[in-house]
VEXGUKE-855118 format. One record per residue (C-alpha): residue number from 1; residue in three letters; z, x, y. Coordinates in Angstrom, 2 decimals, decimal comma. Example, Ala and Ser with C-alpha at 12.3 -4.5 7.8 and 13.67 -1.06 7.14 Angstrom:
2
n; res; w; u; v
1; ala; 7,80; 12,30; -4,50
2; ser; 7,14; 13,67; -1,06
# end
This chain:
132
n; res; w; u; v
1; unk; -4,56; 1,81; -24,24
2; unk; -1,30; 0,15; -23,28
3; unk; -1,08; -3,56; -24,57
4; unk; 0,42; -5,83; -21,72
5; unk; 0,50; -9,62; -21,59
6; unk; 0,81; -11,73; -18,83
7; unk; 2,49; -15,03; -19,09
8; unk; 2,49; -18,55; -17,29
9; unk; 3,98; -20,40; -20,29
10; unk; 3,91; -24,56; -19,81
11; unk; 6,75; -25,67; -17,62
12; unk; 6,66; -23,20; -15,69
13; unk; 4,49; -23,08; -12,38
14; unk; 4,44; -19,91; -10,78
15; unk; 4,70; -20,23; -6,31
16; unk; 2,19; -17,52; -5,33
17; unk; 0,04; -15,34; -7,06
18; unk; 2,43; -13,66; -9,79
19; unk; 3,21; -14,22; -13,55
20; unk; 6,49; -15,61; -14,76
21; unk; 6,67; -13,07; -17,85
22; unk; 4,85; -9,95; -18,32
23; unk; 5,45; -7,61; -21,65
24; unk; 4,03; -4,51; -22,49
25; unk; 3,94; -1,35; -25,20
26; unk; 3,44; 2,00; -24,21
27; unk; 5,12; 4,60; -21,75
28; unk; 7,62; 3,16; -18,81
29; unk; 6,67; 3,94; -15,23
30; unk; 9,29; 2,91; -13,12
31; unk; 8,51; 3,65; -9,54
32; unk; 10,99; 4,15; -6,77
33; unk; 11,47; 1,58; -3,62
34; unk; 8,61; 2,47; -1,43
35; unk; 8,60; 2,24; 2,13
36; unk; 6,66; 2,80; 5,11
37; unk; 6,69; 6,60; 5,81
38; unk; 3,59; 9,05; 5,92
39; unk; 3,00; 12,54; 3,57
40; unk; 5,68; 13,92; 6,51
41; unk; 8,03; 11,05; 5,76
42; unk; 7,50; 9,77; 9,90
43; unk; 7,62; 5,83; 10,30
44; unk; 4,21; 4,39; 9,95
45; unk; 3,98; 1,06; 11,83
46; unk; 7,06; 0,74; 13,82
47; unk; 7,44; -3,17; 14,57
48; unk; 4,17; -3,99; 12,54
49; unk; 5,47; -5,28; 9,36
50; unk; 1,53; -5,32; 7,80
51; unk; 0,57; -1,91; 9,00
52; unk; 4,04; -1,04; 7,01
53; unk; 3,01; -3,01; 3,89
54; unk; -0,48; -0,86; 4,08
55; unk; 1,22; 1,92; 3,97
56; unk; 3,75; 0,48; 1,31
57; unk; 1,13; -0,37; -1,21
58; unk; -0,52; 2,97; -0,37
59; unk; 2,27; 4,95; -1,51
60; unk; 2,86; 3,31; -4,45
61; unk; -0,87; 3,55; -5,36
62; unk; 0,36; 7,35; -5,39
63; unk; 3,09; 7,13; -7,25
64; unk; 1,42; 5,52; -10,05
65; unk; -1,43; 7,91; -9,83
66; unk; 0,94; 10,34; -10,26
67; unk; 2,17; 8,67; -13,24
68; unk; -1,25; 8,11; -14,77
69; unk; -1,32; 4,61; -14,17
70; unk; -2,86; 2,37; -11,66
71; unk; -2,41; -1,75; -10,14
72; unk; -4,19; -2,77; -13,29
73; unk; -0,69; -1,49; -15,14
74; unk; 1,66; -2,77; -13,03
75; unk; 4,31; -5,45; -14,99
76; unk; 6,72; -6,11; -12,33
77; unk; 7,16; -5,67; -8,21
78; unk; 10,28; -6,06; -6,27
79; unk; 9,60; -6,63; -2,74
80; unk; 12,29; -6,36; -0,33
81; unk; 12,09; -7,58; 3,36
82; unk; 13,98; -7,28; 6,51
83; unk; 14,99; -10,71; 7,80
84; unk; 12,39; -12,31; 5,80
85; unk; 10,32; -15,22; 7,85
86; unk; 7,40; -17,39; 6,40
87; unk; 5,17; -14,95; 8,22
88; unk; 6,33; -12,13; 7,55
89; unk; 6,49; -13,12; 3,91
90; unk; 2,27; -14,02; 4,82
91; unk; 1,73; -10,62; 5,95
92; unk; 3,21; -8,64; 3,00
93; unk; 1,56; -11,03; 0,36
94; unk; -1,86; -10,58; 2,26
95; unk; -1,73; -6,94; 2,15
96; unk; -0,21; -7,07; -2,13
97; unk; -3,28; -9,00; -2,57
98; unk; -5,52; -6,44; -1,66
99; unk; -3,87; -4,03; -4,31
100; unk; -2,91; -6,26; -7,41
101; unk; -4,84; -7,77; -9,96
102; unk; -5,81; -11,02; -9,78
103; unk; -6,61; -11,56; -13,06
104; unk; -3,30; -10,39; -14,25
105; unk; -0,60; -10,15; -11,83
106; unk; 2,62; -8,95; -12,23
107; unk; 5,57; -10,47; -12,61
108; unk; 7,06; -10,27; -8,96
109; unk; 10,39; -10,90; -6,63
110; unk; 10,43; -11,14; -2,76
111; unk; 13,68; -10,94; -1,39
112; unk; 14,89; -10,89; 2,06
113; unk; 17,65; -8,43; 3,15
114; unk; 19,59; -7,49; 6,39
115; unk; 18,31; -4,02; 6,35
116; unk; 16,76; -0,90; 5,02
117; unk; 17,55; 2,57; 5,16
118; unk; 16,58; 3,43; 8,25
119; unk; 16,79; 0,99; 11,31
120; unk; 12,64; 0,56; 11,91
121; unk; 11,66; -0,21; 8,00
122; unk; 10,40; -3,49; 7,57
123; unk; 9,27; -3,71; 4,06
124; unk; 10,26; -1,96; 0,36
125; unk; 8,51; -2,22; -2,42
126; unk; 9,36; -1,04; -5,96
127; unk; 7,26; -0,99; -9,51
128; unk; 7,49; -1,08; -13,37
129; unk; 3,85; -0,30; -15,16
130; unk; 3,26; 0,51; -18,46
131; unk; 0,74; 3,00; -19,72
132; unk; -0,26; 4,74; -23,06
# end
């Protein structure tokens, strides 16, 4: 089994539901900016930034299937969002929470941005697990 650790050292208060350090040994994953597009690569949830996260966080879940890993092995999350507003930023955590662990989350960014790659994306997310 990989060994990760998950760190809140003293001093350091984390915002949300994420861990300021996480380390691990074993086997990189490092999975691509995921966005909002179905098996065809159509738009899912044009103008619904949580039906987008959904679909987000379900294509990662593939990805790191894929990969042999799962949530439970994710170290770090970059979350990208198109003119970022408190609730958009709500919507998008709401949704991550229903994917990541809660005893261990990952290390994690939010950041807002202008734009995406195509005009009617509202969210990106990219990962780094680590598995054996």
């Amino acid at each position: 089994m990989a060994d990760k650790h998950f760190v809140n050292p003293p001093g350091l208060k984390p915002l949300g539901m994420y861990s300021n350090a996480a380390c691990g040994r074993g086997t990189m994953v490092f999975i691509a900016g995921q966005v909002a597009v179905d098996a065809e690569g159509k738009i899912v949830g044009r103008g619904d930034i949580e039906a987008q996260a959904v679909q987000v966080f379900e294509n990662l879940k593939l990805a790191l299937g894929a990969a042999g890993a799962t949530f439970e092995d994710v170290l770090k999350l970059t979350i990208f969002i198109k003119d970022l507003t408190p609730a958009a930023r709500k919507a998008v955590m709401g949704v991550r929470g229903r994917y990541i662990s809660h005893t261990n989350p990952p290390a994690a960014t939010m950041i807002g941005i202008d734009q995406l790659v195509e005009e009617d994306l509202l969210v990106e997310v990219e990962a780094v697990a680590v598995v054996e």
